[in-house]
RODO-2510 file (C-alpha; in nm, 4 decimals, decimal comma):
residues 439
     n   res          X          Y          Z
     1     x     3,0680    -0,2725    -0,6254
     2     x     3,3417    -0,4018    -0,3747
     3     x     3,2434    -0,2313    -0,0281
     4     x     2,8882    -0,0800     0,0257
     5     x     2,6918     0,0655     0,3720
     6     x     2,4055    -0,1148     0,4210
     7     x     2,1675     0,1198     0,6160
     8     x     1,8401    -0,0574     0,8228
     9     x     1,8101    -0,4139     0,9576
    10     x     1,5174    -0,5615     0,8966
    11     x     1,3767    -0,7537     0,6391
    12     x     1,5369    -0,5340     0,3812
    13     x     1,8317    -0,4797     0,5009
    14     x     1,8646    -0,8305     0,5265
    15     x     1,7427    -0,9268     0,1471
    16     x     2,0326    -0,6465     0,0146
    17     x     2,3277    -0,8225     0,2659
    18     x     2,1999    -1,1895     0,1440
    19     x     2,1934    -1,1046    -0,1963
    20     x     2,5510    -0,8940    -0,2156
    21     x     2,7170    -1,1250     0,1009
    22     x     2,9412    -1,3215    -0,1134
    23     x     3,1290    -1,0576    -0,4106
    24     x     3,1885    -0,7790    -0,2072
    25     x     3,2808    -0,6359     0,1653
    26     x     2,9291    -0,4693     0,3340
    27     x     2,9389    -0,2764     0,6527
    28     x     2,6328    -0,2471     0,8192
    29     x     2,4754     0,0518     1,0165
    30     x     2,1844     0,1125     1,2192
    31     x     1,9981     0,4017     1,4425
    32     x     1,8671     0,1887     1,7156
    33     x     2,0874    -0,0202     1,9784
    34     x     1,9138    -0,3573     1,8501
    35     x     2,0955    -0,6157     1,6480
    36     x     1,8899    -0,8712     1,4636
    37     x     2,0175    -1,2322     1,4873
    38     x     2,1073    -1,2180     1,1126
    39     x     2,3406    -0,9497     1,1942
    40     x     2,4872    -1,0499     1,4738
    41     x     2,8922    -1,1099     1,4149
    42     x     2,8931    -0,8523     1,1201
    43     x     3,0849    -0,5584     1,0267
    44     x     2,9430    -0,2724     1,1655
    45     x     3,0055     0,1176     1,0634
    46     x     2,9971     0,2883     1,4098
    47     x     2,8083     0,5674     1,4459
    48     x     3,0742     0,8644     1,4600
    49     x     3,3004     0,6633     1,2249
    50     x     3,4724     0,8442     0,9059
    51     x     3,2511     0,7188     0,5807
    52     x     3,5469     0,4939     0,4176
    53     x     3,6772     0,7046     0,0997
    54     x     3,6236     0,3493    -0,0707
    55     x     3,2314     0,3428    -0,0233
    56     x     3,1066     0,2840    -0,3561
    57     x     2,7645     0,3075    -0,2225
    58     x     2,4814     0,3183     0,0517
    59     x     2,2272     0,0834     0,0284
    60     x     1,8993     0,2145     0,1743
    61     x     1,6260     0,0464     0,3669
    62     x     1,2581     0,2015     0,3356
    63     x     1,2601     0,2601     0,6798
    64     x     1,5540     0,5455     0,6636
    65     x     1,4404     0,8866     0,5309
    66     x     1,6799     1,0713     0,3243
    67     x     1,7756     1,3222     0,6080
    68     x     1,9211     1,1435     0,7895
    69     x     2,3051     1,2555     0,8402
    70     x     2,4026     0,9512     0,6973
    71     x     2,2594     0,9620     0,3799
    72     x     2,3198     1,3537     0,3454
    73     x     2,7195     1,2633     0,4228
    74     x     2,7138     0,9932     0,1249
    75     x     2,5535     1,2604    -0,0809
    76     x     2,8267     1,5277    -0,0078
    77     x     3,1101     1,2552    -0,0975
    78     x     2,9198     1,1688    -0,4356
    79     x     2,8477     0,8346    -0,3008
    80     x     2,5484     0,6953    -0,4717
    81     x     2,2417     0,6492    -0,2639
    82     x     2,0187     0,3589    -0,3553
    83     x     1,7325     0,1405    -0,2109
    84     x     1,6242    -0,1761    -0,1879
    85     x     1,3803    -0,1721    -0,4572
    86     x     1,6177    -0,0088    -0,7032
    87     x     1,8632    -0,2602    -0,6653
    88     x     1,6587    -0,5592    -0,6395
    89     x     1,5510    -0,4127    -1,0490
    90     x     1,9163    -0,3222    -1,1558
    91     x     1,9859    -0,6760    -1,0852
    92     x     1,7173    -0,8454    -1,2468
    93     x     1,5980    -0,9795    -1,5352
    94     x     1,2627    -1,0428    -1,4987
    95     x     0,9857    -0,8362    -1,6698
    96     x     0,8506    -0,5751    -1,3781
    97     x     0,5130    -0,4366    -1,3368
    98     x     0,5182    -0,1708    -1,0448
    99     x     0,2369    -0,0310    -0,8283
   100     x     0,2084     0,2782    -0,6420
   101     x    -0,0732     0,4813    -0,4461
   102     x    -0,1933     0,5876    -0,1457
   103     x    -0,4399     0,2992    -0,0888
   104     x    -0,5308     0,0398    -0,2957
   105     x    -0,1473    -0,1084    -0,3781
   106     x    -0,1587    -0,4474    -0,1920
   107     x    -0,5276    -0,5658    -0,3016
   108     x    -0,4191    -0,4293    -0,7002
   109     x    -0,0782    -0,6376    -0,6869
   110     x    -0,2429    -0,9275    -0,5315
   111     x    -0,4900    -0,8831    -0,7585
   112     x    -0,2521    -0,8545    -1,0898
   113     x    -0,0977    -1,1782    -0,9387
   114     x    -0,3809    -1,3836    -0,8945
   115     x    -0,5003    -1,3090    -1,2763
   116     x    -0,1996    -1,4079    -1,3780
   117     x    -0,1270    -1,7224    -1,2236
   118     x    -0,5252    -1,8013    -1,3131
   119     x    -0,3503    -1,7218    -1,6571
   120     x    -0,0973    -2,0043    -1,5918
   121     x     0,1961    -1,7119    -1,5747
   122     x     0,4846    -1,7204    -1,3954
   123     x     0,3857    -1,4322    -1,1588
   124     x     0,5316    -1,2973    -0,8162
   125     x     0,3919    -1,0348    -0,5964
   126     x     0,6989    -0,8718    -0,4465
   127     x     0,8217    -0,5302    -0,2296
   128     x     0,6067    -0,3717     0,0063
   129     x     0,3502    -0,6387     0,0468
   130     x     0,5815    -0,8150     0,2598
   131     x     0,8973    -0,9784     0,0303
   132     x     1,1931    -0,7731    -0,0453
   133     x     1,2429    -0,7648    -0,4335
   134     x     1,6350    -0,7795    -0,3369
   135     x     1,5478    -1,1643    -0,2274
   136     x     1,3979    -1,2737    -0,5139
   137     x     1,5190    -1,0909    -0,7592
   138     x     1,8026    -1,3173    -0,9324
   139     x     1,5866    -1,6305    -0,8878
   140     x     1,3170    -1,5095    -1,1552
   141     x     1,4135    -1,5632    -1,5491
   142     x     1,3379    -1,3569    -1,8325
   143     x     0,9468    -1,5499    -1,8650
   144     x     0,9042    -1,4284    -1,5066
   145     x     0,7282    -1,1591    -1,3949
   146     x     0,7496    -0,9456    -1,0553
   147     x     0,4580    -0,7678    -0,9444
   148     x     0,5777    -0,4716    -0,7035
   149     x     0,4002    -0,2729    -0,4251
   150     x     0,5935     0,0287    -0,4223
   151     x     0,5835     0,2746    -0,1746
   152     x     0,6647     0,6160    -0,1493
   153     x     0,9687     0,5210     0,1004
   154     x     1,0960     0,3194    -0,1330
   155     x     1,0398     0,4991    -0,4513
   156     x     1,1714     0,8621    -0,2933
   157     x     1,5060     0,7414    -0,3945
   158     x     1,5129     0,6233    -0,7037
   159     x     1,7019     0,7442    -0,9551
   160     x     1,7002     0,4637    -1,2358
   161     x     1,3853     0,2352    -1,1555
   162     x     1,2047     0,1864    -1,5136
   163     x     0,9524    -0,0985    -1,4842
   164     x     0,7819    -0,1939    -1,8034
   165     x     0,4498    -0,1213    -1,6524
   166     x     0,3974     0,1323    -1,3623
   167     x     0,0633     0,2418    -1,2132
   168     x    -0,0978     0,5142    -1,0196
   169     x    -0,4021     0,4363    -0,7994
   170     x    -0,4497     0,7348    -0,6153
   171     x    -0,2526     1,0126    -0,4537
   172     x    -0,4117     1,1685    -0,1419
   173     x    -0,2084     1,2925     0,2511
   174     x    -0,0272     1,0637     0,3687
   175     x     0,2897     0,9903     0,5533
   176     x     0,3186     1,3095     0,6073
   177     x     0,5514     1,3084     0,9223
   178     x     0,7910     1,1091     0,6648
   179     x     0,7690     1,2843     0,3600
   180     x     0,6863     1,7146     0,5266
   181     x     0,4660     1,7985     0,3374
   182     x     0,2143     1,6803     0,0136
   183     x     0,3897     1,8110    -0,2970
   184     x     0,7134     1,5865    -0,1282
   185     x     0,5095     1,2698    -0,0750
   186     x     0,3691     1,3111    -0,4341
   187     x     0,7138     1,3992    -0,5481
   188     x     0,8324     1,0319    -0,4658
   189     x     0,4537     0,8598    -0,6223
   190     x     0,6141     1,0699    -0,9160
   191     x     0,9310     0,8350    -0,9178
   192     x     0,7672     0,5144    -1,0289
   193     x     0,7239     0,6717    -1,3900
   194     x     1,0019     0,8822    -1,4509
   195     x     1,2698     0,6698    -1,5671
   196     x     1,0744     0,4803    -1,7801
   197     x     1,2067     0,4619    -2,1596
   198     x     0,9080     0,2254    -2,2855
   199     x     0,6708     0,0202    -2,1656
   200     x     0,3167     0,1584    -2,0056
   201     x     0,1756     0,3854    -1,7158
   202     x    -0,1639     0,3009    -1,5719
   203     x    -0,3465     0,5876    -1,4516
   204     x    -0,6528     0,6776    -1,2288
   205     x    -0,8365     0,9508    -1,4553
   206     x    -1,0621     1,0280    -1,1867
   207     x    -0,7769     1,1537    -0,9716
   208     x    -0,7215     1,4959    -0,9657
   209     x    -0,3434     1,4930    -0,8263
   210     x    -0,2744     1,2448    -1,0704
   211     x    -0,4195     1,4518    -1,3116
   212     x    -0,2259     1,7327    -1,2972
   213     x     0,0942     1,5556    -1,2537
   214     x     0,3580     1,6985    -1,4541
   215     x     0,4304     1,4421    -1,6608
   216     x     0,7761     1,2270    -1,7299
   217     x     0,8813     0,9425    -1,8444
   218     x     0,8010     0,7926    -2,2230
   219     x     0,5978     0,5180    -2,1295
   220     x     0,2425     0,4650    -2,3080
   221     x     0,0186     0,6491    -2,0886
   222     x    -0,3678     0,4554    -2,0142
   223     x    -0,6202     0,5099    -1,7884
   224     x    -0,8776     0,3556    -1,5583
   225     x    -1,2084     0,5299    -1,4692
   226     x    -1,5277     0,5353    -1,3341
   227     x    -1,6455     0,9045    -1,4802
   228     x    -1,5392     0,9082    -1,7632
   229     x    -1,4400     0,6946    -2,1171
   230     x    -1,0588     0,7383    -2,1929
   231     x    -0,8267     0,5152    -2,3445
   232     x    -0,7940     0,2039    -2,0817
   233     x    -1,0575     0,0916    -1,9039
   234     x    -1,4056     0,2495    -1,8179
   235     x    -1,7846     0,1623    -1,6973
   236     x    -2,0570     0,1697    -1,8787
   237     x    -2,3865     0,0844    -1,7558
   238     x    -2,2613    -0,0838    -1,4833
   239     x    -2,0158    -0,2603    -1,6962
   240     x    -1,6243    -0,2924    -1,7283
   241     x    -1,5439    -0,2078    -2,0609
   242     x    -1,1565    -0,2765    -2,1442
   243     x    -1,0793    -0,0160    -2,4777
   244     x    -0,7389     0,0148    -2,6705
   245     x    -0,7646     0,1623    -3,0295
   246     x    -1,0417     0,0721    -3,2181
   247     x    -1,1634    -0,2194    -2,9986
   248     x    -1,3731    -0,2960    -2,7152
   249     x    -1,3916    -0,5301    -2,4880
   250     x    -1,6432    -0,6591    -2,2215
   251     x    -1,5267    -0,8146    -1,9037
   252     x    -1,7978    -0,8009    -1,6745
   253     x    -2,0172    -0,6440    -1,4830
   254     x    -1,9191    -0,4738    -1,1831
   255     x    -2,1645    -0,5876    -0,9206
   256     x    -2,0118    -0,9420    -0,9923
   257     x    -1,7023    -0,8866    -0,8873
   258     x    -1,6482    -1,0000    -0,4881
   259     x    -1,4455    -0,7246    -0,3694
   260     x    -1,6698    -0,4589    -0,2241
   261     x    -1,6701    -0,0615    -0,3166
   262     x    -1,5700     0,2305    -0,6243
   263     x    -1,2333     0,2183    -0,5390
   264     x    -1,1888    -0,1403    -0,5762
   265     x    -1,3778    -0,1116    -0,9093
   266     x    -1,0623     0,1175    -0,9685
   267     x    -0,7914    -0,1372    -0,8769
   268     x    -1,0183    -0,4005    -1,0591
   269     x    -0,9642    -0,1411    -1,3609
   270     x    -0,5837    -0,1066    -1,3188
   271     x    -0,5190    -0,4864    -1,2819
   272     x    -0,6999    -0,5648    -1,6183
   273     x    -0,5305    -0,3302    -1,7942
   274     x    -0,1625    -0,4288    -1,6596
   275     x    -0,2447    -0,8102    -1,7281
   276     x    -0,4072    -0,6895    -2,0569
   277     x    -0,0270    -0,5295    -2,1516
   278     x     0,1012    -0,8571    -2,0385
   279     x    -0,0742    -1,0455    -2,3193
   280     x    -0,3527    -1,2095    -2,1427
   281     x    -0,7056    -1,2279    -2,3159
   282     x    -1,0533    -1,0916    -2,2216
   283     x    -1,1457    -1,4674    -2,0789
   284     x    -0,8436    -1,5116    -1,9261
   285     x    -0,9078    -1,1531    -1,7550
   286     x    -1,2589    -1,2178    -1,6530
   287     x    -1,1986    -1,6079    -1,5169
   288     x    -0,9081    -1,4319    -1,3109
   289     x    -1,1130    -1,1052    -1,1623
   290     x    -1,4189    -1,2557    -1,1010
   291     x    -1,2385    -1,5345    -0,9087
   292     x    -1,0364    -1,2744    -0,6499
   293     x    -1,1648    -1,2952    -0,2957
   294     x    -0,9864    -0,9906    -0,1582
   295     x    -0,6804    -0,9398     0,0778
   296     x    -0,6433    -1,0202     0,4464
   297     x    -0,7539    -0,6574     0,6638
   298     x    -0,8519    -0,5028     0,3753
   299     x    -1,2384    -0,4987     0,4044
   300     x    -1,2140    -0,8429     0,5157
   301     x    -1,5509    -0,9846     0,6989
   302     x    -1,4674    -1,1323     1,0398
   303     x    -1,7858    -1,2731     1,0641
   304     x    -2,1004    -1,1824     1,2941
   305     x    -2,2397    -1,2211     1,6134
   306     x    -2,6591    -1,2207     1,6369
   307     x    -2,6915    -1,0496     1,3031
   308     x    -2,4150    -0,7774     1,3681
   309     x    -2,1364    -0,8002     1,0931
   310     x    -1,7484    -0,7435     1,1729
   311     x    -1,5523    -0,6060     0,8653
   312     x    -1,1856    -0,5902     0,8915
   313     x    -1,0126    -0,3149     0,7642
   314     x    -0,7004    -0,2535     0,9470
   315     x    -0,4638    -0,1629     0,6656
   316     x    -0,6452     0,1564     0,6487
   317     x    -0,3951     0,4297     0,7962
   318     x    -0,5030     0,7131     0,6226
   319     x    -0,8420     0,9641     0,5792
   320     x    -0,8902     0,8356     0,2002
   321     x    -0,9111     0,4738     0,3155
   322     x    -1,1140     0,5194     0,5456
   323     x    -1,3419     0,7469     0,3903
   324     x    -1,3211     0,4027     0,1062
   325     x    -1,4292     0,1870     0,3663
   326     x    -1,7304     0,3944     0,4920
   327     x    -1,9652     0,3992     0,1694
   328     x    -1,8741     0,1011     0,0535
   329     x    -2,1826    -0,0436     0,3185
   330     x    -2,5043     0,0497     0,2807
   331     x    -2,5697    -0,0577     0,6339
   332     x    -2,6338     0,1037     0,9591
   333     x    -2,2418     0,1433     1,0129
   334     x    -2,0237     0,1333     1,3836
   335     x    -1,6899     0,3035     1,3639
   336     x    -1,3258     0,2369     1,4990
   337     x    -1,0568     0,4946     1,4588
   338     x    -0,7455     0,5856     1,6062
   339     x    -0,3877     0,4827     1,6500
   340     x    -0,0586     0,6300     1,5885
   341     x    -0,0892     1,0205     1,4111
   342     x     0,0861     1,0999     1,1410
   343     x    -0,0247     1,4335     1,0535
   344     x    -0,3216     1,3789     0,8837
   345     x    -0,6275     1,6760     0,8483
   346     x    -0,9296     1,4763     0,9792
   347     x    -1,1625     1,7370     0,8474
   348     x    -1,2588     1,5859     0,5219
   349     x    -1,3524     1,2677     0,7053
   350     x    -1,6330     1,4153     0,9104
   351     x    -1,7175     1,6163     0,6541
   352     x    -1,7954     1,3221     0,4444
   353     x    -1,9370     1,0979     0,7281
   354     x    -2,2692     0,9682     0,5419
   355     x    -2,5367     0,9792     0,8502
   356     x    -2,5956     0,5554     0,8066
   357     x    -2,2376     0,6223     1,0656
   358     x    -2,4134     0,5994     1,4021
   359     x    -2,1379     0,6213     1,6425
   360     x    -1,7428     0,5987     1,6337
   361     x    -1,5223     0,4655     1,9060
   362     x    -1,1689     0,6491     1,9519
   363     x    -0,8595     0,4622     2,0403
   364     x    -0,4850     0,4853     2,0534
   365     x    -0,2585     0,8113     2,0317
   366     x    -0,4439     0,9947     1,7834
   367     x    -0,8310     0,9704     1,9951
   368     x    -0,8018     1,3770     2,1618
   369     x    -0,6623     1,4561     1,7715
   370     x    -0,9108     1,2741     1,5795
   371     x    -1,2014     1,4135     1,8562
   372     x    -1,0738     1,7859     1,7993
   373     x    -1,1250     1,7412     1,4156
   374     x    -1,4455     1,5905     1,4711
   375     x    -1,5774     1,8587     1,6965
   376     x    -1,4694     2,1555     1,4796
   377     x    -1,7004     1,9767     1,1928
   378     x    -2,0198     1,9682     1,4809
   379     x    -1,9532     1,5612     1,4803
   380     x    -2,0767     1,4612     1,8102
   381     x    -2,0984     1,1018     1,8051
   382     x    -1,8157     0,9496     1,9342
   383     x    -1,6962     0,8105     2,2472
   384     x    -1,3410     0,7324     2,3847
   385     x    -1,1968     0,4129     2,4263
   386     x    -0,9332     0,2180     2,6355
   387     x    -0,7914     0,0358     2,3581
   388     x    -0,9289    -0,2195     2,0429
   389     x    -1,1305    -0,4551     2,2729
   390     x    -1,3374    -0,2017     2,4917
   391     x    -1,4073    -0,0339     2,1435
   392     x    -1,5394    -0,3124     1,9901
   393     x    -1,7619    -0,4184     2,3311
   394     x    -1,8808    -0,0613     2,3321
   395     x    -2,0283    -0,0442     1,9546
   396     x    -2,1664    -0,4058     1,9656
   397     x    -2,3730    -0,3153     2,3020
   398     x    -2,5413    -0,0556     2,0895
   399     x    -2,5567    -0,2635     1,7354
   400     x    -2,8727    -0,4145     1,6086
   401     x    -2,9043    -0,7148     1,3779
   402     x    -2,7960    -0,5885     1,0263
   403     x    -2,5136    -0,3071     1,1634
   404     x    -2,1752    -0,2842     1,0678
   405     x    -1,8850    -0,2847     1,2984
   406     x    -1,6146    -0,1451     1,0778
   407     x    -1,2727    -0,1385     1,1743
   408     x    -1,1390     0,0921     0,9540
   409     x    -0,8960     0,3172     1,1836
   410     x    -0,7220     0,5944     0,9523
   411     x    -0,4064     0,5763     1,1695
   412     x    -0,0883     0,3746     1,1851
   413     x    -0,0883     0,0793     1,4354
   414     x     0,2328     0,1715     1,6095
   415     x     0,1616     0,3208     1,9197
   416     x    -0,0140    -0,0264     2,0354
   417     x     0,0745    -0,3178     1,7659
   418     x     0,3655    -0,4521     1,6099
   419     x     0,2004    -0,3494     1,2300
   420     x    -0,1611    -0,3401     1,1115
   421     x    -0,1660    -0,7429     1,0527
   422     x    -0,0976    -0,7577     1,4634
   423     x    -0,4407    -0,5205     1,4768
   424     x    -0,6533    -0,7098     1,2291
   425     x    -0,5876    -0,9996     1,3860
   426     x    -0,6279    -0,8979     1,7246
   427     x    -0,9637    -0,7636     1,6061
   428     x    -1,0884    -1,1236     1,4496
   429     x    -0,9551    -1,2868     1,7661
   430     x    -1,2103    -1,0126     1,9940
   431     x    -1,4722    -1,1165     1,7358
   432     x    -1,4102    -1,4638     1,7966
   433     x    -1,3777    -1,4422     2,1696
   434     x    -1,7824    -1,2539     2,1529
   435     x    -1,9138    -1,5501     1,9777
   436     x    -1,8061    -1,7450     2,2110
   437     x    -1,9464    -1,5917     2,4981
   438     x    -2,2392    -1,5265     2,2820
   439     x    -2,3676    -1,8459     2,1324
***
């Protein structure tokens, strides 16, 4: 490539322009007025500007949807359209495991990572869980291996992205003020399979979308489950059984491991399998898994105050999560939801609300939303309000010894924080701030 369009500034953007700076000329274009310091002094394509007829292609951030005028011009000249994630694997030669779904993606890739690197492999966890593959991707060497959190932004445009292993957690709504509609969001979870010419897909047999995917791709299909006994990785009795041909393997049982909840049992599944295709043995598996702590805001405890326990779990931004979240405690249970909408049907979370869920505080954007859903189900405990703070104050006035505070909001963070890290921590810090006063 000698001259390419680099579309988004952040973190991205950056990763493609650092790793393409020095062999060929990069114009750079944006939405917003904002200029980064990295970009700063750069060749800009102004908005209005002819495309140049020498464009040999545009390089796509996962923060730019593919209607924008932009990327539909590029498509009318037969300029090809790629993202970061797609280039970041064209120009490597690492081996690539990939990891999609609705929820579940960070704590699966951090936890393929950490069984790995228990494994003494050379292991990174890359993409969406917060480094661009683009700035790693000619540093790793053919005994490397990536381990990518792909989302549906950045899989919605790929056309060539063939990892040797891909897996499917989940599909459920989501992102549906990105993607339209459902069959489009799934369309792109489709993407991280259909290139592939070998290697294996790891599916969740207990999905339904996933299993009536049309399938394609010529990858080695296995799957995970919790209902059933396919070819993969099952329970029985409580245990993890790992099964490929004739054998059978047993890692552990599931109560052991420390990551609470079904679903993670699911990612536990996926993870063992991956590393499993990656040549590691059943010890090596179970020394890894039973040694994973969890992820930051992903059901993380942020301790207690007099008996009332704080549970973190502000990565949750959609109904499925959050519906996660809720039974995996037994215990009397507080609610926080709210933020920024995206377009999500609320329904099937009240409809599901186990009774141990005594009350739920409503923030952000989305409260009148969320309150309409829970209304139409005959939900009528929940009160409104003014922001993450006075929500927490609220349920812990009312919480007994032995309760659950759980935030677990089933909404982007946008309308009040920077990203759901800036809310999880803000929620520890409130936490910490109650002790405080408390003891």
């Amino acid at each position: 490539m000698k001259k390419v369009i680099i579309y988004g500034l952040g973190v991205s953007g950056q990763a493609m322009y650092e790793l393409l700076g020095d062999e060929c000329e990069i114009l750079l274009y944006r939405d917003g007025e904002g200029v980064p310091e990295w970009a700063e002094g750069k060749k800009f394509l102004g908005k209005g500007e002819s495309i140049p007829d020498d464009t040999d292609a545009l390089l796509l951030s996962p923060s730019v949807p593919l209607n924008r005028p932009l990327v539909k011009a590029c498509k009318e000249k037969n300029i090809p359209v790629m993202g970061e994630l797609e280039l970041g694997y064209i120009r490597s030669k690492c081996r690539v495991v990939a990891v999609t779904g609705t929820n579940g993606k960070t704590t699966t890739v951090s936890l393929i990572n950490h069984i790995l690197r228990s494994a003494g492999r050379s292991s990174y966890a890359l993409g969406n869980i917060g480094v661009p593959f683009c700035s790693m991707c000619e540093k790793l060497g053919e005994e490397d291996i990536a381990v990518l959190e792909a989302s549906s932004f950045q899989l919605e445009s790929c056309t060539r992205f063939a990892p040797y292993i891909s897996a499917i957690l989940n599909i459920t709504p989501d992102h549906l003020d990105r993607h339209g509609d459902f069959l489009s969001y799934a369309a792109a979870k489709k993407n991280i399979f259909a290139f592939q010419n070998e290697g294996f897909c790891v599916l969740n047999a207990d999905d339904p979308v996933i299993r009536a995917i049309e399938w394609r791709g010529k990858a080695q299909k296995l799957f995970f489950s919790t209902e059933r006994k396919p070819e993969g990785c099952y329970l029985d009795n409580g245990k993890i059984i790992l099964k490929k041909g004739g054998t059978k393997d047993t890692v552990c049982d599931a109560s052991a491991l420390k990551i609470k909840g079904v679903h993670n049992i699911q990612n536990a599944m996926c993870a063992l399998i991956v590393c499993r295709e990656l040549g590691l043995d059943v010890d090596e598996l179970r020394r890894g898994l039973l040694s994973f702590e969890g992820v930051e805001h992903r059901l993380e405890s942020a301790g207690s105050v007099k008996g009332v326990k704080f549970v973190n779990d502000s990565k949750s931004t959609n109904v499925d999560s959050t519906i996660k979240a809720v039974n995996a405690f037994g215990e009397k249970t507080y609610l926080i939801l709210g933020g920024r909408d995206k377009n999500l049907d609320f329904c099937e979370l009240f409809a599901k609300m186990p009774p141990r869920v005594k009350k739920i505080a409503l923030i952000g954007e989305a409260a009148e939303t969320i309150a309409s859903f829970a209304q139409r189900k005959g939900f009528k405990r929940y009160c409104f309000c003014d922001g993450l703070e006075n929500a927490v104050r609220t349920l812990y006035a009312e919480a007994s010894a032995g309760d659950v505070i759980l935030l677990s909001p089933a909404c982007a963070s946008f309308d009040s924080y920077r990203n759901f890290a800036e809310r999880g921590e803000h929620f520890k810090k409130i936490v910490e701030k109650l002790k405080n006063e408390t003891y």
